[in-house]
C-alpha positions in Angstrom: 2.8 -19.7 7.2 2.7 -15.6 7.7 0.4 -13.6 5.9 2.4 -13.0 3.2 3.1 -16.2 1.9 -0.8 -17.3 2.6 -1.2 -14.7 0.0 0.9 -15.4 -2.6 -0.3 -19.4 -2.7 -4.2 -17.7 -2.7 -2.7 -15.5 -5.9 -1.5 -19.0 -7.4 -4.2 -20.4 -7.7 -5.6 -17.2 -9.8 -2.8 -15.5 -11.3 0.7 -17.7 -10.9 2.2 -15.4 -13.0 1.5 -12.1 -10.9 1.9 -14.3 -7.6 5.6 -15.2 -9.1 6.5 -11.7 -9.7 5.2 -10.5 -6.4 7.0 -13.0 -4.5 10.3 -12.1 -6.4 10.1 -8.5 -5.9 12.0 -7.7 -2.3 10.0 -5.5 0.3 9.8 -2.1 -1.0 12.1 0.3 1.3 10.5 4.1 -0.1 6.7 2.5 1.1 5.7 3.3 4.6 3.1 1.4 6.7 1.5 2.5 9.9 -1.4 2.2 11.8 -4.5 4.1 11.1 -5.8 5.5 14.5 -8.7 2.5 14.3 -5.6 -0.1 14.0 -5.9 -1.0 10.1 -2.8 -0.2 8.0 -2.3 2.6 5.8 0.6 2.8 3.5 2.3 6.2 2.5 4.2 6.3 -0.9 6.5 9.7 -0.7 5.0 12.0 2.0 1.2 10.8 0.3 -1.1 8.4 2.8 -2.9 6.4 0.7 -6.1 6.3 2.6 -7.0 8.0 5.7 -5.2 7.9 9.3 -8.3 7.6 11.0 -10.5 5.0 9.5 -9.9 4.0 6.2 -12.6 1.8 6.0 -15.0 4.9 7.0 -13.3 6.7 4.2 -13.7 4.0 1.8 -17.3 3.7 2.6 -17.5 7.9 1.7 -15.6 7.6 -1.0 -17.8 4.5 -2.8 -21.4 5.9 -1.7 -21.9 8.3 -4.8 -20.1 5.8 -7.3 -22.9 5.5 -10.5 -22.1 2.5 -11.8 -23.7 0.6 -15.2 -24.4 -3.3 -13.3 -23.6 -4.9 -16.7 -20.4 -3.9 -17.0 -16.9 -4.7 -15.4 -15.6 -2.0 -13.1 -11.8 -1.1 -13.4 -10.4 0.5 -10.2 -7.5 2.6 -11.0 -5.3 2.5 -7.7 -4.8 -0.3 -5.0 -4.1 1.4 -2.3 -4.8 -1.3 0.4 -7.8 -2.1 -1.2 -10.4 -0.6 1.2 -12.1 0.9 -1.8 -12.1 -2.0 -3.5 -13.7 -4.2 -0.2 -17.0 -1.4 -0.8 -16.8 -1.3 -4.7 -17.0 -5.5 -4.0 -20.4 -4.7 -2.1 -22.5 -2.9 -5.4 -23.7 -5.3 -7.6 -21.1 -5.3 -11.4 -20.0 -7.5 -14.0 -17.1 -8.5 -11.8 -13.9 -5.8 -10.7 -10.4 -5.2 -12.1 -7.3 -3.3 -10.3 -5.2 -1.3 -12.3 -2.1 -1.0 -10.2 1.1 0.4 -12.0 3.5 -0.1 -8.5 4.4 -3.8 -8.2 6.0 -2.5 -5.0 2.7 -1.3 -3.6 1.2 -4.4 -4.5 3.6 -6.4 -2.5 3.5 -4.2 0.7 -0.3 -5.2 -0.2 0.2 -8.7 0.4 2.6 -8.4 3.4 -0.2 -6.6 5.2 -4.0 -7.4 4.0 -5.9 -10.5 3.8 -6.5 -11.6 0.2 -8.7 -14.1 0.3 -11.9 -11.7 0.3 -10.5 -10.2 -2.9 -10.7 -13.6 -4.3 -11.8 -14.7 -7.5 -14.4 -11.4 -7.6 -11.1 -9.3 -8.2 -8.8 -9.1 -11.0 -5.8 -7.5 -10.4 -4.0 -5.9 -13.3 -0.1 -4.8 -11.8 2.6 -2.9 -13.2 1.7 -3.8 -17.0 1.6 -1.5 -19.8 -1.3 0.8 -20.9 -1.4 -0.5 -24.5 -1.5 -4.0 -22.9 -4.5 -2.8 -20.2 -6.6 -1.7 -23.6 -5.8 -4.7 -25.9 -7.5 -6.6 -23.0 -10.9 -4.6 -23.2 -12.2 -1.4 -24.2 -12.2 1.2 -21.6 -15.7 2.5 -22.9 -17.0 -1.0 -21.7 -15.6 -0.4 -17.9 -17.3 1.3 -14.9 -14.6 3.3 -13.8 -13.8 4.1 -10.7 -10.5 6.2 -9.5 -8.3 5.8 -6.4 -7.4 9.7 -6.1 -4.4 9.0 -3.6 -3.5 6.6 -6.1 -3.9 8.8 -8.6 -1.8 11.3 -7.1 1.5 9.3 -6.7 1.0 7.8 -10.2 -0.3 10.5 -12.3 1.9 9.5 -15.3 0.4 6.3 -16.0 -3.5 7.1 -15.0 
């Protein structure tokens, strides 16, 4: 069994309705993955890298260290990325932590390329559903929140 579909029986066992949709979707032709210089993958949506050609996971680390968060409360990550943020966010004590991810896409070049096992069950991931639908599911002044800038970037009309 290859990475991939590893992932997607781990994501059934969670969410079999995300894990169906992923699995349906074909590999995504306008995302790039390469190797970041310290051998982890790094996807690039458009000309954008998503984390940093270097070490991500250095960047990550950077990016989460000044990240005030209320314990009590959920955290809601807007932007996947390859989840190195998410990997560090996972390390600070919350009330548990949600992915907002508008690209299905992304989310399966994701799962073709990054263990998802340590996600799992601390991480919720939220992917490609509507904004109304994200809010009817809890109020956004009851979330830490915490922003994936690259993410940000390519997406900017949904966050």
């Amino acid at each position: 069994m290859n990475l991939f579909e590893n992932n997607i029986k781990l994501l059934r066992g969670h969410d079999p309705e995300l894990a169906r949709r992923a699995a349906e979707i074909p590999l995504p032709a306008d995302i790039a993955v390469a190797a970041a210089k310290n051998g982890m993958p790094v996807p690039q949506v458009r000309s954008i890298l998503l984390h940093s050609s270097y070490d991500p996971g250095r960047e990550a680390q950077n990016a989460v260290s000044g990240f005030v968060h209320d314990n009590g409360r959920r955290t809601a990550v807007f932007g996947l990325g390859f989840g190195y943020h998410v990997r560090e966010l996972m390390e600070k004590p919350s009330g548990g932590i949600c992915v907002i991810e508008p690209s299905l896409p992304l989310f399966r070049a994701f799962l073709e390329h990054v263990d998802l096992e340590p996600f799992l069950p601390a991480t919720r991931f939220w992917v490609g559903e509507p904004v109304p639908k994200l809010l009817a599911r809890q109020r956004p002044s009851e979330w830490n929140l915490f922003v994936h800038k690259p993410s940000a970037q390519i997406s900017d009309e949904y966050f």
